[in-house]
The first five atom37 places (N, CA, C, CB, O) and aatype in JSON, in Angstrom:
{
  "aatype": [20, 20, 20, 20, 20, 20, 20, 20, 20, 20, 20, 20, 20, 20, 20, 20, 20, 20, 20, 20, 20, 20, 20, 20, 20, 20, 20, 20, 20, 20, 20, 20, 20, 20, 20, 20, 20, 20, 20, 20, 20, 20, 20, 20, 20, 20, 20, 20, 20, 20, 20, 20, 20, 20, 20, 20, 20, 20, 20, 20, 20, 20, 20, 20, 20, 20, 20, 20, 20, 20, 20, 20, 20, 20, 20, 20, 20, 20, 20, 20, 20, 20, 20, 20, 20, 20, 20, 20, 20, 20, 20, 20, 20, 20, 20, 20, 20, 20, 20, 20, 20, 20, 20, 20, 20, 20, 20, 20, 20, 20, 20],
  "atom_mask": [
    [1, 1, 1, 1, 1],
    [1, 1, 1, 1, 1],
    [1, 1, 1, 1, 1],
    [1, 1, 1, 1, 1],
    [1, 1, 1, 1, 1],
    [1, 1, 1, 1, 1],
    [1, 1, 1, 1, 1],
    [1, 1, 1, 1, 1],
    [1, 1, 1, 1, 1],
    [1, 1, 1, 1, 1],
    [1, 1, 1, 1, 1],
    [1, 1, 1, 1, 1],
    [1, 1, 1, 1, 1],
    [1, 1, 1, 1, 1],
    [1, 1, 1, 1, 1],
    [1, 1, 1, 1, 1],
    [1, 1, 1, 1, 1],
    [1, 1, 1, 1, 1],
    [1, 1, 1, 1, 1],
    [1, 1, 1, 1, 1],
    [1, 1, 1, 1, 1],
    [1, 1, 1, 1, 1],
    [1, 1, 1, 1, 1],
    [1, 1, 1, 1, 1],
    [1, 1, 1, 1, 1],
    [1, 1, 1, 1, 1],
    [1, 1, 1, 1, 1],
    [1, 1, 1, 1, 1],
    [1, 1, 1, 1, 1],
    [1, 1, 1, 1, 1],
    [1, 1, 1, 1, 1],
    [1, 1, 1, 1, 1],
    [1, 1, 1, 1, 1],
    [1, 1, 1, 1, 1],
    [1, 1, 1, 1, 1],
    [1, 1, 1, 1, 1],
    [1, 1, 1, 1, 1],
    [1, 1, 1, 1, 1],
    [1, 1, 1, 1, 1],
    [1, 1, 1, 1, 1],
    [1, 1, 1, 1, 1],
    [1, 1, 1, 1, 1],
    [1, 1, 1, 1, 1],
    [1, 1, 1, 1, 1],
    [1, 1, 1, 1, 1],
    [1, 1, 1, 1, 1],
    [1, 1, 1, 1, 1],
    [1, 1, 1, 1, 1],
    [1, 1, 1, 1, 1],
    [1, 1, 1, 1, 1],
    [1, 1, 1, 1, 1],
    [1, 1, 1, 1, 1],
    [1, 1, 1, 1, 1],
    [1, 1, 1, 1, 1],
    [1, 1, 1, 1, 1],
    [1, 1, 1, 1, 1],
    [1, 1, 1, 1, 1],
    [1, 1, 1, 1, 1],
    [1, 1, 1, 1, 1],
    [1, 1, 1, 1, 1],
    [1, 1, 1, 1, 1],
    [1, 1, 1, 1, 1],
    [1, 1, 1, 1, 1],
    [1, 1, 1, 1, 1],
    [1, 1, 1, 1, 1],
    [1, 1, 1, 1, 1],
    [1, 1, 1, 1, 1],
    [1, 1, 1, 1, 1],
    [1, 1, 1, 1, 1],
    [1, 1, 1, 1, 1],
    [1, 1, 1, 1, 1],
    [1, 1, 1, 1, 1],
    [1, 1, 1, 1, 1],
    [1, 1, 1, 1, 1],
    [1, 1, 1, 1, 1],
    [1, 1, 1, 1, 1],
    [1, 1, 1, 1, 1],
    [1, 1, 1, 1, 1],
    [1, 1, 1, 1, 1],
    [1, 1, 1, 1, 1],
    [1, 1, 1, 1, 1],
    [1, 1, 1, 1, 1],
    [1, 1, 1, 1, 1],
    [1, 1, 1, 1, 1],
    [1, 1, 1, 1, 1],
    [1, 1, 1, 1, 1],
    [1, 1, 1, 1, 1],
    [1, 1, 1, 1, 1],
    [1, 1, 1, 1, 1],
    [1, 1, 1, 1, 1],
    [1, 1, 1, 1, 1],
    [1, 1, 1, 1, 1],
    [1, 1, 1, 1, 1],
    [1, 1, 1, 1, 1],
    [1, 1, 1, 1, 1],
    [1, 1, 1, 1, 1],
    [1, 1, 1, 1, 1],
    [1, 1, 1, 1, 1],
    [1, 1, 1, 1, 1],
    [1, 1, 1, 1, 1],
    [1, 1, 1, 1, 1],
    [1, 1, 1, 1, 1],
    [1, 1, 1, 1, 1],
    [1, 1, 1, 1, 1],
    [1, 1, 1, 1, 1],
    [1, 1, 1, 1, 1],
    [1, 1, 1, 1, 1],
    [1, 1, 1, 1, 1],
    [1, 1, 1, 1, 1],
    [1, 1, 1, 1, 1],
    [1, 1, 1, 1, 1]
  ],
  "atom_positions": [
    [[-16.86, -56.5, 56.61], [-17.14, -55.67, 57.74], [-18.45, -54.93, 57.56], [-16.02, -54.7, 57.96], [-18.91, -54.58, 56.47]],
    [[-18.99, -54.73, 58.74], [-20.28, -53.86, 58.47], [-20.03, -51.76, 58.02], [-21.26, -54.12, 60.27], [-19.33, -50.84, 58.43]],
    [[-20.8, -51.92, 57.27], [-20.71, -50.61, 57.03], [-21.24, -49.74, 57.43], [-20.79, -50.39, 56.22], [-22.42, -49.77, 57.76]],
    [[-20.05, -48.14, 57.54], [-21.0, -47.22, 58.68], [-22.29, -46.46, 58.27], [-20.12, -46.03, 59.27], [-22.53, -46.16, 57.1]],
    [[-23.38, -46.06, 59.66], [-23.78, -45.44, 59.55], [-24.08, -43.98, 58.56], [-23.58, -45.66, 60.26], [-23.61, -42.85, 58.6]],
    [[-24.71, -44.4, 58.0], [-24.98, -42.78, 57.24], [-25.47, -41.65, 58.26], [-26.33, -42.84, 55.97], [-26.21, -41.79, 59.23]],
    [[-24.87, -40.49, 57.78], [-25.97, -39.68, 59.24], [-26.37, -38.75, 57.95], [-24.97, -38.54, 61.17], [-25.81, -38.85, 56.85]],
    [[-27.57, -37.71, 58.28], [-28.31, -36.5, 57.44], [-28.6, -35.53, 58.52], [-29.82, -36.94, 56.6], [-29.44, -36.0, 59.28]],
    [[-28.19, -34.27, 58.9], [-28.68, -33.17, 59.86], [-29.75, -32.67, 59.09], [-27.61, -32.0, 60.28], [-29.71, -32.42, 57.88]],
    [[-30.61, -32.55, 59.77], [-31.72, -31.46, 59.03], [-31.67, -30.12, 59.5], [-33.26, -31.84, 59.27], [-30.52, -29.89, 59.89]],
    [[-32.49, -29.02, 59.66], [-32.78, -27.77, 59.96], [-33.37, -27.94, 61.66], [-33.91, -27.17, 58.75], [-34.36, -28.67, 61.69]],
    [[-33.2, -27.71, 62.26], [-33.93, -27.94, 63.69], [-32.76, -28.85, 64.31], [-35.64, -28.81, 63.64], [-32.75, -29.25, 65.47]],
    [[-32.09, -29.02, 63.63], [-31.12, -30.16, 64.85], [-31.64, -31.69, 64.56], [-31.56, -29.77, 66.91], [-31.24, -32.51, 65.38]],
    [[-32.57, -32.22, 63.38], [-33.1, -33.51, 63.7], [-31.7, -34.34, 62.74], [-35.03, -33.74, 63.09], [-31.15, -33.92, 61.72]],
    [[-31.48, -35.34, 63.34], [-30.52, -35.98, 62.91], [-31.1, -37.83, 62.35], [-29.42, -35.81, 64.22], [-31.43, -38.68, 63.17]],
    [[-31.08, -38.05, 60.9], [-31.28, -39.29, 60.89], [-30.52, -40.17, 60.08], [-32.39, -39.41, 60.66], [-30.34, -39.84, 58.91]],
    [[-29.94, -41.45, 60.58], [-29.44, -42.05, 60.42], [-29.76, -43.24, 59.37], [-29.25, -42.08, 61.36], [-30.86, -42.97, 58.89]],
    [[-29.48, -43.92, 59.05], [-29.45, -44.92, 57.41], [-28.54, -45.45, 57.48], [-29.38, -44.33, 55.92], [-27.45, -44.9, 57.29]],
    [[-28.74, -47.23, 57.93], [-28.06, -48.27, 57.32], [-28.42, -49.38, 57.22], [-27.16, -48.44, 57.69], [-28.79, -50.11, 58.13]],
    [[-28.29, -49.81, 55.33], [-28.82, -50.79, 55.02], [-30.82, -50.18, 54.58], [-28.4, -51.91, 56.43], [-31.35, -49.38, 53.8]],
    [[-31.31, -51.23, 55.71], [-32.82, -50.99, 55.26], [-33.16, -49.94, 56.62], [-33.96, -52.7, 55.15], [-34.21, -49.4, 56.28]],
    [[-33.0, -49.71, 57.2], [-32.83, -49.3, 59.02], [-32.5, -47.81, 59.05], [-31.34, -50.22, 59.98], [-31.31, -47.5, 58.93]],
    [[-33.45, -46.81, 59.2], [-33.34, -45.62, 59.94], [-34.0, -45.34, 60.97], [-33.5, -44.75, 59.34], [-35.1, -45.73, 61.36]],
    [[-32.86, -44.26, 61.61], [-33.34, -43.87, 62.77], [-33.38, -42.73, 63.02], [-32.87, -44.31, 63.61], [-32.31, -42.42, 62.49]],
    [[-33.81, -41.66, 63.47], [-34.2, -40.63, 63.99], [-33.86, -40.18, 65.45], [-35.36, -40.72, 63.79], [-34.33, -40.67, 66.48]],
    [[-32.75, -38.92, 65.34], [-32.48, -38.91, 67.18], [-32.72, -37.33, 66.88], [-30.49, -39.55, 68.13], [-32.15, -36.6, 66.06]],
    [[-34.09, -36.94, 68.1], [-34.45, -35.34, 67.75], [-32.56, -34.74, 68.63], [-36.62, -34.55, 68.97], [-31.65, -35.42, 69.1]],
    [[-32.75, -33.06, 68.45], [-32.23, -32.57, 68.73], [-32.29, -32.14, 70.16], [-32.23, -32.08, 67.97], [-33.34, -31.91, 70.77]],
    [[-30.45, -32.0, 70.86], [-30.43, -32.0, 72.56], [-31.31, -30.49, 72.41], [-28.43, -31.94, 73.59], [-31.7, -29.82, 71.45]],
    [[-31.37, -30.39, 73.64], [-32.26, -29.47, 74.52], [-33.01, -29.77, 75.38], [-32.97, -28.84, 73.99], [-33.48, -30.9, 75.27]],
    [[-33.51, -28.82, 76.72], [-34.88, -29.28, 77.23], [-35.94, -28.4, 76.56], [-35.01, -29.18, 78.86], [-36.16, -27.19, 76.46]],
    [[-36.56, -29.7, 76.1], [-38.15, -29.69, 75.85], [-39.11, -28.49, 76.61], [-38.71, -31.17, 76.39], [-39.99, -27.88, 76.01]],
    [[-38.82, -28.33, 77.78], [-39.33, -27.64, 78.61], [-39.25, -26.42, 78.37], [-38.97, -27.89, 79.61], [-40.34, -25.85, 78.35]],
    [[-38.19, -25.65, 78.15], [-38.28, -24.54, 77.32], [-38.38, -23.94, 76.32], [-37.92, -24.23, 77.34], [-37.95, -22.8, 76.19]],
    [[-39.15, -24.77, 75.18], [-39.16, -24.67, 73.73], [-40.35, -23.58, 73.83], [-39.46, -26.2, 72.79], [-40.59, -22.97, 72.79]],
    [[-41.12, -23.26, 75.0], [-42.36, -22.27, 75.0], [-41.11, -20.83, 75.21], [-43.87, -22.65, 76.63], [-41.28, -20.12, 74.23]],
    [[-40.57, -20.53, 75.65], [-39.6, -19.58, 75.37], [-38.88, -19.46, 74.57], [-39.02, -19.44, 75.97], [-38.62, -18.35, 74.13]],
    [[-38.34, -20.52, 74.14], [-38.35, -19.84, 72.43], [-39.03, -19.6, 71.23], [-37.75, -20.26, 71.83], [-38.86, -18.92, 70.22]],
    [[-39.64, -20.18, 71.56], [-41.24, -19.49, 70.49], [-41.69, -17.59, 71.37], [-43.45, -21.23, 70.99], [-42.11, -16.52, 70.93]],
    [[-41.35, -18.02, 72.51], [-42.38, -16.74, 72.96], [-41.1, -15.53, 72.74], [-43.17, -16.87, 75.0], [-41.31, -14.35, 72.99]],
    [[-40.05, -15.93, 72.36], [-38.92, -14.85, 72.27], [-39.47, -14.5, 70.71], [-37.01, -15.48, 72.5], [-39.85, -13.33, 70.56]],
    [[-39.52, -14.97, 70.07], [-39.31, -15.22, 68.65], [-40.73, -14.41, 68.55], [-39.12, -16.97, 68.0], [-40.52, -13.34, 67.97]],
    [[-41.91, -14.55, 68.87], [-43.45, -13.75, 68.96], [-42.96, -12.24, 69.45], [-44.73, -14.57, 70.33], [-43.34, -11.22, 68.87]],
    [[-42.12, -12.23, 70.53], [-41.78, -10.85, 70.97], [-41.14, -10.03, 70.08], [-40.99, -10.85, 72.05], [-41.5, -8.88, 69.82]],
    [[-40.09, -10.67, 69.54], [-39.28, -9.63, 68.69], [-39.85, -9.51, 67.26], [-37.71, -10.05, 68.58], [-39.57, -8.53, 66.57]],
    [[-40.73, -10.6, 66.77], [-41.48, -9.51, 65.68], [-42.13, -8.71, 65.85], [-42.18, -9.82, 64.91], [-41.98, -7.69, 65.18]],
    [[-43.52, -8.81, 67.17], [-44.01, -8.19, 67.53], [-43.39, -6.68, 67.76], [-44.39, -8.86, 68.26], [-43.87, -5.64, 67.3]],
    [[-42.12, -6.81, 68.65], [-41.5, -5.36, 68.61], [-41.48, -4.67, 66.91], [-39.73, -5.52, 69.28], [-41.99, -3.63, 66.49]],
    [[-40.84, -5.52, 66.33], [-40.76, -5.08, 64.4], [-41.75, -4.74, 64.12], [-40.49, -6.15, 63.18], [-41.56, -4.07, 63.1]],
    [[-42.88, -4.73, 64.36], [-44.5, -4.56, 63.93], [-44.28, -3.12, 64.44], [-45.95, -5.66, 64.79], [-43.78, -2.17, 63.84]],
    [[-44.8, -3.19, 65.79], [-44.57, -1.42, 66.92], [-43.61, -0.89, 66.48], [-44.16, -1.4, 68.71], [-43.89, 0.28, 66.72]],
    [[-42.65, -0.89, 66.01], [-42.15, -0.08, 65.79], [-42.17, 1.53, 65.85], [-42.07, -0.47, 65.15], [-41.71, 2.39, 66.6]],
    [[-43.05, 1.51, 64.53], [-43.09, 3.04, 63.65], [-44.14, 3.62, 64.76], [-43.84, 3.04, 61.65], [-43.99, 4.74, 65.24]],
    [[-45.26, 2.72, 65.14], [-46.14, 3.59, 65.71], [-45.97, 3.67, 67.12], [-47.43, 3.26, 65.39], [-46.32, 4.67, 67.74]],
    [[-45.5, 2.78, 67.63], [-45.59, 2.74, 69.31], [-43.89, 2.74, 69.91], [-46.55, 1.02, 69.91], [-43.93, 2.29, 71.06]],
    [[-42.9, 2.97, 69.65], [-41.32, 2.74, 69.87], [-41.24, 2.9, 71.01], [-40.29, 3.56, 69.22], [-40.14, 3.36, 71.33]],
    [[-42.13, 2.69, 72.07], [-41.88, 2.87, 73.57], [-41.93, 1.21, 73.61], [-43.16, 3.91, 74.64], [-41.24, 0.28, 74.02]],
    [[-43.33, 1.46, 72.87], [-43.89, -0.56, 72.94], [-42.98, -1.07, 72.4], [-45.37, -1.3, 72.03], [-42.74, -2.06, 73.09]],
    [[-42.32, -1.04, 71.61], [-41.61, -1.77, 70.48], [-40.18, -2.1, 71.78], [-41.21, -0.52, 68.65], [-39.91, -3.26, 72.1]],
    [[-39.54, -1.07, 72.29], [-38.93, -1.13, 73.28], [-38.75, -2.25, 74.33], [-39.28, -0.3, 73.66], [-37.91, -3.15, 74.44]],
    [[-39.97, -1.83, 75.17], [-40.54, -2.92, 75.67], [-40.14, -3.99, 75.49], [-41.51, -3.02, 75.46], [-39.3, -4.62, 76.12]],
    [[-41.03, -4.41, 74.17], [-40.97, -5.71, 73.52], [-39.61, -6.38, 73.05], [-41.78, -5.58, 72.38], [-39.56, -7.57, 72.71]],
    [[-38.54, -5.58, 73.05], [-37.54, -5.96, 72.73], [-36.6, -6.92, 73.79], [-37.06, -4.87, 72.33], [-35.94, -7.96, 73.71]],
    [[-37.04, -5.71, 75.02], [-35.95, -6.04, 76.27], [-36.69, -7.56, 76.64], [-35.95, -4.64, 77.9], [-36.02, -8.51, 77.02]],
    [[-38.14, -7.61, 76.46], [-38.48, -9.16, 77.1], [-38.2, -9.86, 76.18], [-39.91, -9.59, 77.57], [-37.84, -10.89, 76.73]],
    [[-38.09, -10.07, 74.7], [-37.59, -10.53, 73.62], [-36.11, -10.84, 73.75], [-37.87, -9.64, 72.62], [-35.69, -11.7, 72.98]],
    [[-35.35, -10.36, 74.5], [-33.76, -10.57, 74.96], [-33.99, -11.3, 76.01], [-32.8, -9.25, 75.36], [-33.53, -12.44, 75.92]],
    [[-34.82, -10.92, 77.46], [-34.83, -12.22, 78.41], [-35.4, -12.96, 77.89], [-35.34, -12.24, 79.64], [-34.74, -13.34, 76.92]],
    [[-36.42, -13.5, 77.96], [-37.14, -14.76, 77.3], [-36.23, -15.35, 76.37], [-38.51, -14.41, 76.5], [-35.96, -16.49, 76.75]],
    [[-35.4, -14.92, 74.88], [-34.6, -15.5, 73.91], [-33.38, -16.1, 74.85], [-34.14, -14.36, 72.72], [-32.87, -17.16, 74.49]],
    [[-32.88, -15.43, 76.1], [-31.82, -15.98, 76.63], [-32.32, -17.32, 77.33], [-31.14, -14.98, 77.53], [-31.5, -18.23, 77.42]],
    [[-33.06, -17.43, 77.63], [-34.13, -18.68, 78.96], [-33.86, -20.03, 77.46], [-37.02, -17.93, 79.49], [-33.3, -21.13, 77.51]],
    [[-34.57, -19.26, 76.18], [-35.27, -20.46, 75.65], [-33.6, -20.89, 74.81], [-37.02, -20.04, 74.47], [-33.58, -21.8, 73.97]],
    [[-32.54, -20.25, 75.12], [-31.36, -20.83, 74.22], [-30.85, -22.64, 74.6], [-29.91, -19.66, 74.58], [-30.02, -23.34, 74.01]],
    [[-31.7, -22.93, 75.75], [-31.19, -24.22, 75.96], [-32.21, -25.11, 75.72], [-30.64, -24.41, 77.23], [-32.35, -26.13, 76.4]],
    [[-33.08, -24.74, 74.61], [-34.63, -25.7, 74.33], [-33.66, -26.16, 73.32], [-36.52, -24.92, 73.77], [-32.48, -25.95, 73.04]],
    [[-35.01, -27.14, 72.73], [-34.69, -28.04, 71.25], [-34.85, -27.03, 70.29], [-35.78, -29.42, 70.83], [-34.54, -27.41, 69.16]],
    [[-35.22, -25.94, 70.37], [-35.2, -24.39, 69.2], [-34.25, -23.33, 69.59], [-36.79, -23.41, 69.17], [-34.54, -22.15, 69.73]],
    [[-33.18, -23.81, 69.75], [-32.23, -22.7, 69.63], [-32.1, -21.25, 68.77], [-31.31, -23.32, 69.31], [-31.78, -20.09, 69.05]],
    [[-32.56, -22.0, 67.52], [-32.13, -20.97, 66.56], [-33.79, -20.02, 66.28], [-31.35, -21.9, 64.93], [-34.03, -19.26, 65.34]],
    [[-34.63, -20.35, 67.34], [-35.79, -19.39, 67.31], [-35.36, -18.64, 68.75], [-37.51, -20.21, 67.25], [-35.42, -17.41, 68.65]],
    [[-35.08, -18.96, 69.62], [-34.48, -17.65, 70.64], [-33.56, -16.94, 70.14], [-33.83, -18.02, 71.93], [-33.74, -15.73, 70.25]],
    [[-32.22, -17.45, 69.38], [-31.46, -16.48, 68.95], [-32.24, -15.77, 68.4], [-30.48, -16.76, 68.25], [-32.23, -14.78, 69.14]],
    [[-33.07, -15.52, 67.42], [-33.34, -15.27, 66.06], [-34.68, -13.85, 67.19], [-34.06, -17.13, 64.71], [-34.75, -12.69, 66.8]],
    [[-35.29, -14.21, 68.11], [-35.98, -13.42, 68.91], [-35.53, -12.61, 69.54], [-36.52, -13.86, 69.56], [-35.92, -11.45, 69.7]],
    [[-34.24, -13.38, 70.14], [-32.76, -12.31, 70.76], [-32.58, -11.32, 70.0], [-31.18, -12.94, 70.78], [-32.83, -10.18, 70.39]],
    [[-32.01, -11.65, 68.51], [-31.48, -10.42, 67.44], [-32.7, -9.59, 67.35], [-30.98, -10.96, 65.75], [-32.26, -8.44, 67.45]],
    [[-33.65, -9.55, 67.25], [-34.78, -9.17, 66.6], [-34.91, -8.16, 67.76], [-35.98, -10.32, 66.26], [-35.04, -6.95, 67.56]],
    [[-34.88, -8.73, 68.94], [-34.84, -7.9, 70.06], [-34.14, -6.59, 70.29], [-34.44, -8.59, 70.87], [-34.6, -5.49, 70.61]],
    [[-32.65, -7.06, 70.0], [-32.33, -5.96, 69.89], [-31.79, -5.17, 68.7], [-31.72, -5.95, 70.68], [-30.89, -4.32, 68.65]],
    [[-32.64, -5.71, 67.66], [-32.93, -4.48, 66.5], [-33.48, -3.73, 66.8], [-33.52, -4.6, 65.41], [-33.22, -2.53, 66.76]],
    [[-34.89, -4.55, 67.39], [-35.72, -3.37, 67.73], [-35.86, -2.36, 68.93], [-36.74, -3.81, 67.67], [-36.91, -1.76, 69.15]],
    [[-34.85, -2.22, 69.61], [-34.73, -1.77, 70.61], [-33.94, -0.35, 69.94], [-34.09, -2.79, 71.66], [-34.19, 0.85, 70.02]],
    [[-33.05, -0.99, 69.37], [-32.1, 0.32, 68.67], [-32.77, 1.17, 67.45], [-30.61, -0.35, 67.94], [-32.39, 2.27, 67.06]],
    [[-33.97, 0.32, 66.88], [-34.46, 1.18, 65.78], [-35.6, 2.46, 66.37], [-35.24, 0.08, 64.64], [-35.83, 3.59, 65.93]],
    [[-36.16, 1.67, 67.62], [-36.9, 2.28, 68.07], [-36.17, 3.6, 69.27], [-37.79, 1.21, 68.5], [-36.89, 4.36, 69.91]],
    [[-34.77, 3.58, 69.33], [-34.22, 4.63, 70.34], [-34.09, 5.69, 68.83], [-32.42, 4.1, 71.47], [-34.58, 6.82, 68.9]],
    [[-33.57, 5.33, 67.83], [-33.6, 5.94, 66.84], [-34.57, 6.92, 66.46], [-33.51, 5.21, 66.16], [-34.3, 8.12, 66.53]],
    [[-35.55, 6.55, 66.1], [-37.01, 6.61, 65.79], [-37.6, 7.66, 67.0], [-37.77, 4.95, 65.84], [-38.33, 8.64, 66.88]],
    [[-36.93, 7.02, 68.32], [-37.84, 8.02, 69.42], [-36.58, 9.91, 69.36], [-37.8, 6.79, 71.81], [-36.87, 11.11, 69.35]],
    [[-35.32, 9.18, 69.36], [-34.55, 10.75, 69.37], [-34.64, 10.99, 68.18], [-32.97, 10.98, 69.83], [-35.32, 11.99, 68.38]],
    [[-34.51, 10.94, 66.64], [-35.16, 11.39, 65.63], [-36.51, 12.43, 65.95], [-35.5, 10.17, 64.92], [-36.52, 13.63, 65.7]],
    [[-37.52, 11.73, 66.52], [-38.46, 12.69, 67.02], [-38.95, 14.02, 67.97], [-38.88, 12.15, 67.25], [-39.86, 14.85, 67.93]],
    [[-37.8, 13.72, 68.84], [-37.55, 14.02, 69.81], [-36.37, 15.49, 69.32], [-37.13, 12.67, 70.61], [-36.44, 16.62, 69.81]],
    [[-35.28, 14.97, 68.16], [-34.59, 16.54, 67.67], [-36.0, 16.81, 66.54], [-32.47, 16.43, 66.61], [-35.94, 18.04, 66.47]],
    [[-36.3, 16.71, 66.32], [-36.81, 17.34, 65.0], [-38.52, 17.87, 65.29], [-36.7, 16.01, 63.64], [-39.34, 18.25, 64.45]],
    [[-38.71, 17.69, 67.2], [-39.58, 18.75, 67.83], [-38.71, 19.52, 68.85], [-40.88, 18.11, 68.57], [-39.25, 20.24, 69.69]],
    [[-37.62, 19.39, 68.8], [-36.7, 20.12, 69.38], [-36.62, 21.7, 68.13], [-35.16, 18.98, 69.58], [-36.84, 22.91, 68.23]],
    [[-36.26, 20.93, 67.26], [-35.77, 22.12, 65.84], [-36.47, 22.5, 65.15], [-34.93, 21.82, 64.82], [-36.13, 23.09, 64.13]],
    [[-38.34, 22.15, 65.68], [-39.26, 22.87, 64.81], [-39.38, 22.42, 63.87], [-39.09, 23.96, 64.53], [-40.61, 22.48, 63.82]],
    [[-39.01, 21.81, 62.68], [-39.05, 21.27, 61.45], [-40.47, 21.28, 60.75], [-38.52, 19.96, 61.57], [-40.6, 20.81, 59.62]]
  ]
}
């Protein structure tokens, strides 16, 4: 009988197959079409991590479009770079509410 397919997942979803002398390569589902949103989620939410300390309005900002954009690009062939822009997103959204009422009591209380 012929023998099965080998399969190997890689990192990205690429999947390749081996049998005998014969591989094949099948990229990972998604549309293609939105792989620019998940890159551009993934640019946003470091970017917010950067602003942070100095700008936490910007950093803000950058978070909430870092959550839309990461949600758009979850159905590209880079899933795990929108999530990863998503989270980032809203780290930085919460570090920076932190950061802004931190500032906000402690010119309240004179310090």
């Amino acid at each position: 009988g012929a023998s099965p397919w080998e399969s190997r997942t890689l990192p990205g979803g690429f999947v390749f197959y081996h049998k005998g002398g014969v591989t094949m390569m099948r990229q990972p589902e998604g549309n293609p079409s939105k792989n620019g949103y998940a890159s551009l989620s993934l640019i946003m939410g470091v970017a917010g991590m950067i602003f942070l300390l100095l700008f936490p309005l910007i950093s803000i900002m950058l978070g909430v479009a870092a959550m839309i954009v990461g949600r758009k690009g979850q159905r590209s062939c880079r899933p795990l770079q929108a999530r990863t822009g998503f989270v980032l997103g809203i780290i930085s959204i919460v570090m920076a509410l932190f950061i802004f009422l931190g500032a906000m009591i402690a010119l309240t209380l004179r310090w």
